[in-house]
N, C-alpha and C positions, 0 to 999 in steps of 0.2 A: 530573535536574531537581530544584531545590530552591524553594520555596517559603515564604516569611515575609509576616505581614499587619500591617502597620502604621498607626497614625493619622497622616496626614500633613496640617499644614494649606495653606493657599494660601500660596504664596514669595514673596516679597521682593525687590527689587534695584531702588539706587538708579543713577541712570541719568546718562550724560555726555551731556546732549542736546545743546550748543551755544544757541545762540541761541535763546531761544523769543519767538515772533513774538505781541505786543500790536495788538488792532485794536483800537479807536470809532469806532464810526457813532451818527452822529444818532439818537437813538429807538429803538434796539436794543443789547442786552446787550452788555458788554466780549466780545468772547472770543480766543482763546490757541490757537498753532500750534505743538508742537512736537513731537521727538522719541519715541516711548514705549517703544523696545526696541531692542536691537540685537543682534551675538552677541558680545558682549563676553563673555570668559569668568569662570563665578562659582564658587568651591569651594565644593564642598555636603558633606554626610557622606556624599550616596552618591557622591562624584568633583566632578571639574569641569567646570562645566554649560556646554553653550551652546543657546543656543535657535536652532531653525532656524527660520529665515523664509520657507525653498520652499513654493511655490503649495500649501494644503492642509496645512500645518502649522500654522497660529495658526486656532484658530476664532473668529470674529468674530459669530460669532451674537448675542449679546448686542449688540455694538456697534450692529449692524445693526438692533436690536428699540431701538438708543438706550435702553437701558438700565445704560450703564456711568457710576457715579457721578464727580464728581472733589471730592475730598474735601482736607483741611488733615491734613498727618500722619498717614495711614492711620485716622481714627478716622473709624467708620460716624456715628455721632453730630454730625460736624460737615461736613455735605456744602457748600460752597460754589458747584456747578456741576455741565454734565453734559456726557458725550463726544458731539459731534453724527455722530464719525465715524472708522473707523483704517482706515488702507486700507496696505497694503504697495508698498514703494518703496527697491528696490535688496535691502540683508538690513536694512534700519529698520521700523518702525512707524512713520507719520505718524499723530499725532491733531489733529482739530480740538474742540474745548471751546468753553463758554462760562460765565461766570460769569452766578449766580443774580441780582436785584433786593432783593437785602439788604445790610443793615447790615454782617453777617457776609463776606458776599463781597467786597464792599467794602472794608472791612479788608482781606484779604488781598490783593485787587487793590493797594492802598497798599503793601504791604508788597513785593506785587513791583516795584513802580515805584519804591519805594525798593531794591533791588538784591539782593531774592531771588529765585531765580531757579532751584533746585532742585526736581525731579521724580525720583517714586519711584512703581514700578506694581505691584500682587500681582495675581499670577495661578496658574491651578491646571495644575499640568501631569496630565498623561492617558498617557503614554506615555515612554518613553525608549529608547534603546539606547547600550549600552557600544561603547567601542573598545578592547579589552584591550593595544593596544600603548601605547597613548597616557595611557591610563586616564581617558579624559574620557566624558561621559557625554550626549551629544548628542541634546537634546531636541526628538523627530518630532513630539508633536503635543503644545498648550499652548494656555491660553485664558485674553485678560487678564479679570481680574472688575474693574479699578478704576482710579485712577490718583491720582495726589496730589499737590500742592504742599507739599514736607517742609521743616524750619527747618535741616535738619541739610545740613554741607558736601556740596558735589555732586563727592563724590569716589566714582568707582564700585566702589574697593577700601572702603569704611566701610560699614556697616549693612546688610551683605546679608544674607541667611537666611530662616528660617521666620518665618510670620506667624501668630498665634494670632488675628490681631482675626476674622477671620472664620469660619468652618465648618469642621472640619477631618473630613478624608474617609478611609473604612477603604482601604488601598491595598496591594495585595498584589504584591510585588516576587519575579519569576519571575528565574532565571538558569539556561541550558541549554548544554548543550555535549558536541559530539559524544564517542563513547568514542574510545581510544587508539587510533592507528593511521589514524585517517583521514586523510585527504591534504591536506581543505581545510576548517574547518570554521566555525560562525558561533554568536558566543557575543551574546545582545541580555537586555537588563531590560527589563522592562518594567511598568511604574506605572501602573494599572489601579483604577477606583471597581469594587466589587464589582455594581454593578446596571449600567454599560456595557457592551457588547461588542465583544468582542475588537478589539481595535486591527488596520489592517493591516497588512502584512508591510515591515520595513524594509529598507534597502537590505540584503545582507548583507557582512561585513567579514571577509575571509579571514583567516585566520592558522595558525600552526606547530598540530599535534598535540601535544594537552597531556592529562595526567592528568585524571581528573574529579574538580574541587575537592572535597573535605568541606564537610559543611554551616558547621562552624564557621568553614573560611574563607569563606565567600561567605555571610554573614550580618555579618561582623567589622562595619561601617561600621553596620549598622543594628542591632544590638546595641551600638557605640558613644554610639548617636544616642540611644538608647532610658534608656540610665544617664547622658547627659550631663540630658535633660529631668528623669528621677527625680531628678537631685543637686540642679538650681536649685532645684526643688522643697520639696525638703528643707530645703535651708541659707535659702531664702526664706522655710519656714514657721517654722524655728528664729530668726531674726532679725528674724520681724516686718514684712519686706519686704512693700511695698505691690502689690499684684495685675498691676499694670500694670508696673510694673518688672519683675516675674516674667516677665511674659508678653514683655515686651520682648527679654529674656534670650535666650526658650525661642526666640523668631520670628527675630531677628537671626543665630542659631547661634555664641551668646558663648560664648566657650572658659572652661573652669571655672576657670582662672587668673586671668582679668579680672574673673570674674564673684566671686571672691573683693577685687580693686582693690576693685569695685563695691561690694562689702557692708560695706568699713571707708568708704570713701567716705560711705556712707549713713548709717552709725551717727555718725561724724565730725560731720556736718551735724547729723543729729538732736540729738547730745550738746549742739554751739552754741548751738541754740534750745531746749532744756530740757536744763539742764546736772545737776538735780538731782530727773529725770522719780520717781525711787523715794518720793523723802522728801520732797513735796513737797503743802502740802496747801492750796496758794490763798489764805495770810496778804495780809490787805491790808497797806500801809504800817503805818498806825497799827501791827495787831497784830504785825507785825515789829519795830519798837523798841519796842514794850513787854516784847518775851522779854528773858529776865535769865539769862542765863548762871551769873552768883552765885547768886542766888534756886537754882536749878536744881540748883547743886553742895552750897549749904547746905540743902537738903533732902534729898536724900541722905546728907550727914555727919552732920548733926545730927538728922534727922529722927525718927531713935529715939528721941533721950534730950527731944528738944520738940517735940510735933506742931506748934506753931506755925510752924517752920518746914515743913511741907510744907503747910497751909493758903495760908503765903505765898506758896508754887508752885503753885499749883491751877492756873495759865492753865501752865505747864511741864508740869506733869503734862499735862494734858489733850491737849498738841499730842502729847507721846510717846506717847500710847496710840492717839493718831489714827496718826502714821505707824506705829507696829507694827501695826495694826490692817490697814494696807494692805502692810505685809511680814509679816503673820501671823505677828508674834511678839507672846509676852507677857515683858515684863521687870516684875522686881520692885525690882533694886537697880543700877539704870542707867538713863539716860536718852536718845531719839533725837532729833537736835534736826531741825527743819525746815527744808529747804533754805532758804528764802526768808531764815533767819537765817544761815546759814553762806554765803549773797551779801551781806548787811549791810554796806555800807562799813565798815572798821575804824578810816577817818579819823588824825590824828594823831597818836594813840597808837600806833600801827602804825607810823609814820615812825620816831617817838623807839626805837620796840623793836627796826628792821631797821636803824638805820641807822649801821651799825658799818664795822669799817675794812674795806678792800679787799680781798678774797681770803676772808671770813668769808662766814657765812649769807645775810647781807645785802647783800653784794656785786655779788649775778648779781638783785638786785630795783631793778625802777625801776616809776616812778610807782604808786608802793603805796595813795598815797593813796586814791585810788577803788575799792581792792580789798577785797572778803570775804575769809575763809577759804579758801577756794576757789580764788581767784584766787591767792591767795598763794601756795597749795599747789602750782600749777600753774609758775607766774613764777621761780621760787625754784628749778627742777630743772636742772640743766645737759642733761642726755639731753633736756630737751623743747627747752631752747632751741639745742642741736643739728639738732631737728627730730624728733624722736617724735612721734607721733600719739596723741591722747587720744580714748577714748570714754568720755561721762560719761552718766548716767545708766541706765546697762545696766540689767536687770533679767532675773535666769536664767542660765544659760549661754550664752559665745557661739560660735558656730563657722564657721570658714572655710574653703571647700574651698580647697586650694594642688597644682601639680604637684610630681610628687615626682620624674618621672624625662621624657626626652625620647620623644618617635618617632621608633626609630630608620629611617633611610635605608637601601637595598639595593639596590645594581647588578644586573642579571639579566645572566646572563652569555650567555644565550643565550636562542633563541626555546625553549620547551619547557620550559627549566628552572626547577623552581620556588624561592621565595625564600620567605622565612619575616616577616614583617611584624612589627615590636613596636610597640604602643599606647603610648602617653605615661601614664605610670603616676601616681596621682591619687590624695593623699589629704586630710587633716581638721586644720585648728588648734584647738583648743577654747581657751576663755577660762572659769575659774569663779573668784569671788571669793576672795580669800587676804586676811587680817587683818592689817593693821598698825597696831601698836598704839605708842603714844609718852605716855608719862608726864611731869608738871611738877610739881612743889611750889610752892603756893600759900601764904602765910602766912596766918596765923588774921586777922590785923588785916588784911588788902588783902581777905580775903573777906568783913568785915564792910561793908565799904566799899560805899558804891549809887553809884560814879562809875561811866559808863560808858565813861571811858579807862580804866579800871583792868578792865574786860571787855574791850575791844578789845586789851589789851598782852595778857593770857591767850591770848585766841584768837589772837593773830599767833605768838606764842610756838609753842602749839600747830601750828599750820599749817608753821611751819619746822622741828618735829622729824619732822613725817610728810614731806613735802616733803624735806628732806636726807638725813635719816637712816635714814627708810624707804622710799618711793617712789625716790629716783634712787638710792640704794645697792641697790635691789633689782637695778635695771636695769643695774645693771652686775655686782654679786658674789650675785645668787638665787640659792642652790642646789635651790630644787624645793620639793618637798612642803611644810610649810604656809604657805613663803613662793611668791614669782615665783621661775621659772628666769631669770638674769640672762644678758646675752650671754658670761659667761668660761664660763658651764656651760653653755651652748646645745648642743649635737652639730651639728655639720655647719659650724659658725665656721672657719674656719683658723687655727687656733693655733699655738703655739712658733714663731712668727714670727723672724728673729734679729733684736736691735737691738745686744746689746751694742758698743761701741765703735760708735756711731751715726755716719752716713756718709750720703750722700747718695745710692747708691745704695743702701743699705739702706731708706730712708723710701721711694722708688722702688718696690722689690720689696712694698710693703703695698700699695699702689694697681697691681702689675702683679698680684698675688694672687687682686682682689676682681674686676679687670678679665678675668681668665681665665676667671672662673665666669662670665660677664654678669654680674653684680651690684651695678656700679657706678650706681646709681640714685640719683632726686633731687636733693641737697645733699649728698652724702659729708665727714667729718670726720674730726681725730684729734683724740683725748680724752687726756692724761696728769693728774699730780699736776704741781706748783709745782715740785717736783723734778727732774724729767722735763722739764718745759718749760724750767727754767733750763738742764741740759746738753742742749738742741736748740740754745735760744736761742745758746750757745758751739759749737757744732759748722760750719764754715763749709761751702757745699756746694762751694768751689774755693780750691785755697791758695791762700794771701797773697793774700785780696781780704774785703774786707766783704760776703760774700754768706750767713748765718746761715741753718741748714735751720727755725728759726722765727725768723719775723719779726712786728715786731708787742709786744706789752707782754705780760706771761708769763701774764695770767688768760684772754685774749681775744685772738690772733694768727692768722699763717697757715703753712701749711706744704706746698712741691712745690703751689702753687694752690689747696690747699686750706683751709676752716677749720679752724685747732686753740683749741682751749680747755683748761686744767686746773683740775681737782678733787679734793679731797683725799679723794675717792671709790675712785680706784683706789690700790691699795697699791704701796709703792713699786718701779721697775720694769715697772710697767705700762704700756703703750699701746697704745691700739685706734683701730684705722683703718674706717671703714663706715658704712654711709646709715644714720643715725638713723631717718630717716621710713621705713624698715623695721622698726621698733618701734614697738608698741603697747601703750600702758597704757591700759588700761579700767578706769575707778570706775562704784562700784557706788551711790555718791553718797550713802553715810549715814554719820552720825558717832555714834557711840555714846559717851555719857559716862559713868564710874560714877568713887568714891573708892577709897581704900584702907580694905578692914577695918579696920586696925591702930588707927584713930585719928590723933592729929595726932605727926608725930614729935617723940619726947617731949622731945629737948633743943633741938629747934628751932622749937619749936611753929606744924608748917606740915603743910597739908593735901595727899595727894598726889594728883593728878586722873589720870587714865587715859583717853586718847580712842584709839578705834577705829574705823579705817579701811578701806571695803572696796575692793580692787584687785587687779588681776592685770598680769601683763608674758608678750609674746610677740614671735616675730622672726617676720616672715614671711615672709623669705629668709635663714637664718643665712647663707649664701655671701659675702652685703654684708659680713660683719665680720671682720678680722683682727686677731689679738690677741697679744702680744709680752709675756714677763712678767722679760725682762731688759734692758731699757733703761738704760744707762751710759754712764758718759762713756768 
């Protein structure tokens, strides 16, 4: 006999009721008749459940005492009604309810009569027994505590699992089984509060003589169960993740895979609504166009040789010492500007400075007008407008649990023999900021200048060399350390893909590549250079017909139903096929300004400015992306 004590809280499962039956009567509360269990079967970490409904399996004590709440979305906090009654009929639970004389109930009676119509019940089981042929885990004795009208689809495969909202119970999970050689023997679990007693005896379930498992196998599932809870944990308190989301997590029984979606998901969102959470320090309007970008640069250059100029920066200075202040740093010969100014529309100045021929910088930017720095930075990437994912305003490190390997599957060949079980193997993406940095020459006479298009052509300037030259060049050619690893360096990509003498079923074999790992995900694309694109653009996918393996104009096309775009990003010969929105660039949302030592270059008499940007790049599936680095006609 083996023995483990676990914390288990009340479960979950949302439920297929059919039709739930609305009354009104004159002068008496709305109330509600429907389904609240059934033995539909639910996958748990200890097997797959079903609950029994024989005479003496569900305890209804509570019901009976009318004390089961019915609640909005399992929250103790928002009771809308109560159970007046469950009574057993057929393997179902009938409940009759009735909504409260509030406001609140109300509402949600409206919401069902407009066509919600979903029900989800937590209850504590008390007992169970295994069926080792079957491996389902068939639960003898259960007791609902509640029941609820949830917003979520009434699909009874979605949002089953543990539930953290209420008590969770120390539960000690017994497994017994005869020694070797018996003729008939009966192997049960059973799920027990330590102040109950003893449950009693269930039916028993013959089966073959088998070895007497090791502890480490018959613990596997609840040792699984116990590192999936410590991981959400973790990656919830490393991210910031809000308590209820955590708990959401832990009570649903989200696999760490999803629960990884879920964490770029959430930073995603957050980055939206404060896009520049670090350096951000609550400038009104006014104090927003009064920052001076010039002022800023010429007090740094010149600030040695005229204190006047850094007098005239005093409202600069001050904002940079506020935001270091809140990234604990102290600078002495650089500057941190304040989000609220690197949102700053850059207006028409920005137009005249992006708006160059077809294929250049400026190309892949439209409606600039309303954009910051930021924006630009953003607009201007080919990898985003493929579909990358940005997290903006990070602060720290970030990290994502990812699977790294499958569970493998095992036929038992016979009754007795044993088989050896492998876990889905589980590890960590981390995200820490990397520096890119992009320099411009300023002239001494534009920096005297207080026009404020002559600030906004700098900062657009500015924004497209981090934006081109370092943000989306990271994302595709990063080699690691103090930059991004970019997708050619990723490990686990599919690379040396063949294109040479490209074909139509060669572009085929990238997308049957990415389709063999699953990884075909989101909006999948292919990426080349202008080069690249013009011999797809000539390659026909059937002779002597007008059928071109790109189609479409060579910056922005299609190709095998896919989108292609080209960038003079990848080097020539190159094309990669794979779901962008498997890639993540995280900003860290600060711009750092400082000049050059040197002075102003002395035969050009121009100042050199230096802005520094924090980011990182990750895949969180390399398998999405195949990469080819001889593409030719």
């Amino acid at each position: 006999m083996t023995e483990e004590t676990i914390k288990v809280a009340a479960l979950t499962r949302l439920l297929d009721v059919g039709d739930i039956e609305i009354r009104k009567e004159s002068g008496k509360p709305t109330s509600i008749k429907f389904s609240g269990s059934s033995t539909y079967r639910v996958e748990r970490f200890f097997g797959d459940e079903v609950l029994d409904h024989k005479p003496g399996s569900v305890r209804l004590d509570r019901a009976k005492l009318r004390a089961l709440p019915l609640l909005f979305n399992h929250d103790m906090d928002d009771p809308v009604g109560m159970v007046d009654d469950v009574r057993i009929e057929g393997e179902r639970t009938i409940v009759d309810a009735h909504f409260f004389d509030t406001e609140r109930a109300r509402e949600v009676e409206a919401m069902m009569n407009g066509g919600l119509r979903n029900v989800s019940t937590r209850y504590r089981v008390h007992r169970v027994e295994e069926d080792p042929k079957t491996h389902t885990s068939y639960v003898r004795e259960w007791e609902p505590l509640e029941y609820s009208i949830v917003s979520v689809p009434a699909d009874p495969t979605v949002g089953q699992g543990r539930s953290g909202a209420g008590q969770e119970f120390e539960v000690r999970i017994l497994r017994t089984s005869s020694t070797a050689g018996t003729a008939a023997t009966q192997e049960q679990v059973r799920m027990e509060t330590p102040q109950g007693a003893a449950a009693p005896n269930a039916e028993a379930q013959p089966r073959a003589a088998a070895a007497e498992p090791s502890r480490a196998e018959t613990v596997t599932a609840v040792q699984a169960e116990k590192e999936r809870r410590e991981a959400i944990q973790y990656f919830s308190k490393a991210n910031r993740i809000d308590a209820r989301v955590e708990a959401r997590w832990i009570e649903d029984g989200t696999s760490l895979t999803q629960v990884g979606k879920e964490i770029c998901d959430v930073l995603e969102e957050r980055g939206k609504q404060k896009p520049m959470t670090a350096a951000a320090l609550g400038l009104s309007r006014s104090e927003t166009n009064r920052y001076s970008l010039f002022r800023a640069i010429r007090a740094l250059r010149f600030g040695g040789q005229d204190r006047r100029f850094i007098e005239e920066a005093g409202f600069e200075y001050e904002c940079s010492r506020a935001v270091g202040k809140q990234l604990g740093r102290e600078l002495s010969s650089s500057m941190l500007i304040p989000s609220e100014v690197l949102q700053r529309p850059l207006g028409e100045a920005a137009v005249r400075a992006l708006a160059t021929t077809p294929g250049s910088k400026g190309g892949y930017l439209v409606n600039v007008e309303n954009m910051g720095f930021i924006d630009i930075l953003r607009n201007r990437s080919v990898s985003m407008s493929l579909g990358a994912r940005r997290l903006s305003g990070l602060q720290g490190n970030v990290t994502f649990p990812r699977q790294t390997g499958k569970v493998s599957v095992t036929w038992q060949a016979g009754e007795g023999v044993s088989v050896t079980a492998a876990d889905q193997a589980l590890g960590q993406l981390s995200m820490t900021p990397k520096t890119c940095i992009a320099i411009t020459d300023v002239s001494e006479q534009l920096l005297a200048q207080s026009s404020p298009s002559a600030e906004q052509f700098v900062m657009a300037d500015l924004a497209a060399d981090v934006a081109i030259d370092g943000v989306d060049a990271a994302v595709i050619n990063g080699t690691g350390g103090a930059q991004p690893l970019g997708i050619k360096n990723t490990p686990g990509i599919t690379s040396g893909q063949d294109a040479a003498a490209a074909s139509y079923a060669k572009i085929l074999a990238f997308v049957a590549a990415a389709g063999a790992a699953n990884a075909i995900r989101g909006n999948p694309g292919f990426v080349t250079n202008i080069t690249g694109a013009s011999v797809l653009a000539q390659k026909q996918r059937f002779s002597s017909t007008d059928t071109p393996l790109w189609e479409g104009n060579l910056l922005d096309g299609s190709m095998v139903g896919f989108r292609a775009m080209s960038s003079e990003q990848l080097a020539s010969g190159n094309l990669i096929f794979g779901s962008f929105d498997e890639v993540v660039i995280g900003e860290w949302g600060v711009l750092e300004l400082s000049t050059d030592n040197g002075g102003t270059r002395f035969n050009t008499a121009q100042v050199g400015i230096r802005a520094m940007w924090l980011v990182d790049v990750l895949l969180r599936y390399p398998q999405a992306f195949v990469v080819s680095t001889n593409l030719a006609a």
